[in-house]
Backbone bond lengths (Angstrom), bond angles and torsions (degrees), N, CA, C in turn:
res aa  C-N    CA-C-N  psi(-1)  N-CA   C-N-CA  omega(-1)  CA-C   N-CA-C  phi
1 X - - - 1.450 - - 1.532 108.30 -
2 X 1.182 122.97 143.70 1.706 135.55 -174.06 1.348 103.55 -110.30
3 X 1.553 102.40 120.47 1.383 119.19 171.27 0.834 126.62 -72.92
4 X 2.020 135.55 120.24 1.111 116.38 178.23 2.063 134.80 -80.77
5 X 0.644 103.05 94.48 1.481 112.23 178.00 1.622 125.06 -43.97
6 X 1.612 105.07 110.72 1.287 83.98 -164.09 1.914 93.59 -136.01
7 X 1.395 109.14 128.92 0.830 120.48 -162.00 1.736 118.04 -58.29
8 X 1.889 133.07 144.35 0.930 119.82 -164.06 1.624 110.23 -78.89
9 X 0.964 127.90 149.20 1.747 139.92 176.91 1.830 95.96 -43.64
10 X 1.271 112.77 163.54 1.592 116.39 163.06 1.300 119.71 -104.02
11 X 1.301 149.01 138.63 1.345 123.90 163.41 1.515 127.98 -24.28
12 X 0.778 122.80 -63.79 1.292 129.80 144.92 1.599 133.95 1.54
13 X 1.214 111.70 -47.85 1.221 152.66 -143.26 1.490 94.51 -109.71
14 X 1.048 127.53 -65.79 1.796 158.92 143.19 1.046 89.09 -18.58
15 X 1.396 139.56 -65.22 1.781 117.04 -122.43 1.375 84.44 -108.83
16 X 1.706 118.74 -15.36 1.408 106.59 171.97 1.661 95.89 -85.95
17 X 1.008 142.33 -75.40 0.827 139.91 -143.35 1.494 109.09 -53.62
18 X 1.589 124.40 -9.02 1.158 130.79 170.39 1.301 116.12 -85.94
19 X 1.147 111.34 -50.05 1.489 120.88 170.40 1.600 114.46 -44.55
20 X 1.038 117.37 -60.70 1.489 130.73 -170.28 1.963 107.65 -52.94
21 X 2.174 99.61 -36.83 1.176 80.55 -178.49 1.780 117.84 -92.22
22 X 1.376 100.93 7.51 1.185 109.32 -173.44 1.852 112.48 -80.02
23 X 1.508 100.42 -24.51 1.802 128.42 -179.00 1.873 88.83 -73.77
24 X 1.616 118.65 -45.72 1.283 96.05 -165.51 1.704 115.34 -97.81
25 X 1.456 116.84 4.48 1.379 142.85 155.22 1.882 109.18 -38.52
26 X 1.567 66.39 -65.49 1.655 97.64 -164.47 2.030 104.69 -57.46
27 X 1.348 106.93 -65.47 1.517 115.22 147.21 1.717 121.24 -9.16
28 X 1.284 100.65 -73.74 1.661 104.17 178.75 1.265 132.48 -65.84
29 X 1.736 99.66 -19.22 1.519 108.84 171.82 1.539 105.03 -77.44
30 X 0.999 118.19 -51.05 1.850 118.03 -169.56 1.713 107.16 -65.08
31 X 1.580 96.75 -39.83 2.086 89.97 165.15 1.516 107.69 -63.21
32 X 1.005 129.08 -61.39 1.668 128.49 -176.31 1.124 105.26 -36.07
33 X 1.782 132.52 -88.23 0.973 123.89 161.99 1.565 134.52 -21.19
34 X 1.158 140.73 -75.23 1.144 139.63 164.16 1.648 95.45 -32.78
35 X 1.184 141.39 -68.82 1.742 116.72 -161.96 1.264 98.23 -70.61
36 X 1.513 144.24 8.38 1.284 123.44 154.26 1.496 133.01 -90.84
37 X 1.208 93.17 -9.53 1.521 116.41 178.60 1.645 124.50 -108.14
38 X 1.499 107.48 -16.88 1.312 105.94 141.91 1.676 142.52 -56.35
39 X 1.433 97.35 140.80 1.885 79.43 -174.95 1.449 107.55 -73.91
40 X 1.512 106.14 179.70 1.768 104.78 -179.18 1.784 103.68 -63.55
41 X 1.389 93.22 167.22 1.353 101.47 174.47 1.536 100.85 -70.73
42 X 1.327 139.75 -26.05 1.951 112.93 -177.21 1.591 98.30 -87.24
43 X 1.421 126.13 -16.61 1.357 106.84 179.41 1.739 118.72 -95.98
44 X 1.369 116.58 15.89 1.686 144.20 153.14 1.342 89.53 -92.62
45 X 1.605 142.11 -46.14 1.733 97.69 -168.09 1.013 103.71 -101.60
46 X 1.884 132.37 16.89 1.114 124.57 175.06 1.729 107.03 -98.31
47 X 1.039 113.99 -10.91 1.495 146.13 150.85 1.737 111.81 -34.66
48 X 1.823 93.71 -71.41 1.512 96.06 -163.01 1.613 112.48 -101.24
49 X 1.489 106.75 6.03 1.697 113.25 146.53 1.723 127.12 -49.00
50 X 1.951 79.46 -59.71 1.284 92.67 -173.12 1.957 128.63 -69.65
51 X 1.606 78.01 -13.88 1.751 96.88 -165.57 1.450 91.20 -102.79
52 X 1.402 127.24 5.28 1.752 118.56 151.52 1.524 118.21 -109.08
53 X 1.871 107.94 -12.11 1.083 121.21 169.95 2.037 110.44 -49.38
54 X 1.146 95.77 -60.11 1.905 128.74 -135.38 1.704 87.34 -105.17
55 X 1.712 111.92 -22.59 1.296 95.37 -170.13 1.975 111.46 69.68
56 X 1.096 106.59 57.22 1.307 104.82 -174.61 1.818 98.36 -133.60
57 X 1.547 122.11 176.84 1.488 141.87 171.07 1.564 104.24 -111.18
58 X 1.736 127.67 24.35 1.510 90.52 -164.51 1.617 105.75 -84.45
59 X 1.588 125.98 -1.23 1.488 126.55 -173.42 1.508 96.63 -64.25
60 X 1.533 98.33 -57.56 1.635 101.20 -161.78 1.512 113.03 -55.78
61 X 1.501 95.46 -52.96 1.670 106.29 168.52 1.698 137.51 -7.24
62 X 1.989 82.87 -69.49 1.172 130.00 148.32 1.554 111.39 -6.85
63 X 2.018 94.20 -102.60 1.329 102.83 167.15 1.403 162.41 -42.78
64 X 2.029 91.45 -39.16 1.242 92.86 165.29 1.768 136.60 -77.90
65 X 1.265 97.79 -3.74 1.704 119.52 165.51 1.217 115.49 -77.55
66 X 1.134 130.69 -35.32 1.304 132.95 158.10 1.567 117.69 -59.28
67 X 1.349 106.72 -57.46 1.887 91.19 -178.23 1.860 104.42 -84.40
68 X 1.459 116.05 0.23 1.680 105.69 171.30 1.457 92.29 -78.08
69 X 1.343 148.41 -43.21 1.075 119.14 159.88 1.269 170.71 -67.92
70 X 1.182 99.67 0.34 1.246 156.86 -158.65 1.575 103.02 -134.49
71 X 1.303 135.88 62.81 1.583 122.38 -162.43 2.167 99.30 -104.52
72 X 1.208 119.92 -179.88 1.617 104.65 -157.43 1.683 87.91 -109.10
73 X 1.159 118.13 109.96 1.492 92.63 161.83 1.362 132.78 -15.85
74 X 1.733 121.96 143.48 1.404 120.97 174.68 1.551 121.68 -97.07
């Protein structure tokens, strides 16, 4: 049987490959959060009734306060 040989990573190689998972770590925490801090989905469409009712922004409002706090890693 033939062994496959597979060459070792570089440091280099590592510090990205660490980095990158540390960027998509970072990613899953700000989605998690943000879906806990979003309101439910009927109190967003009771939101964007009212905010086409009244002529108002409070859905968007809403949202975009949630992911400004919540911002995505770069």
């Amino acid at each position: 049987m033939k062994k496959l040989l597979v060459a070792k990573p570089t440091d280099t190689q590592l510090e990205s490959y660490s980095a990158e998972a540390q960027t998509m770590y970072e990613l899953d925490q700000a989605q998690l959060q943000r879906a806990k801090e979003y309101p439910s989905i009927g109190e967003q469409l009771d939101m964007q009734y009212w905010d086409a009712v009244n002529g108002t922004t409070t859905w968007k409002d809403t949202i975009a306060q949630v992911k400004a706090d919540n911002p995505k890693p770069e």
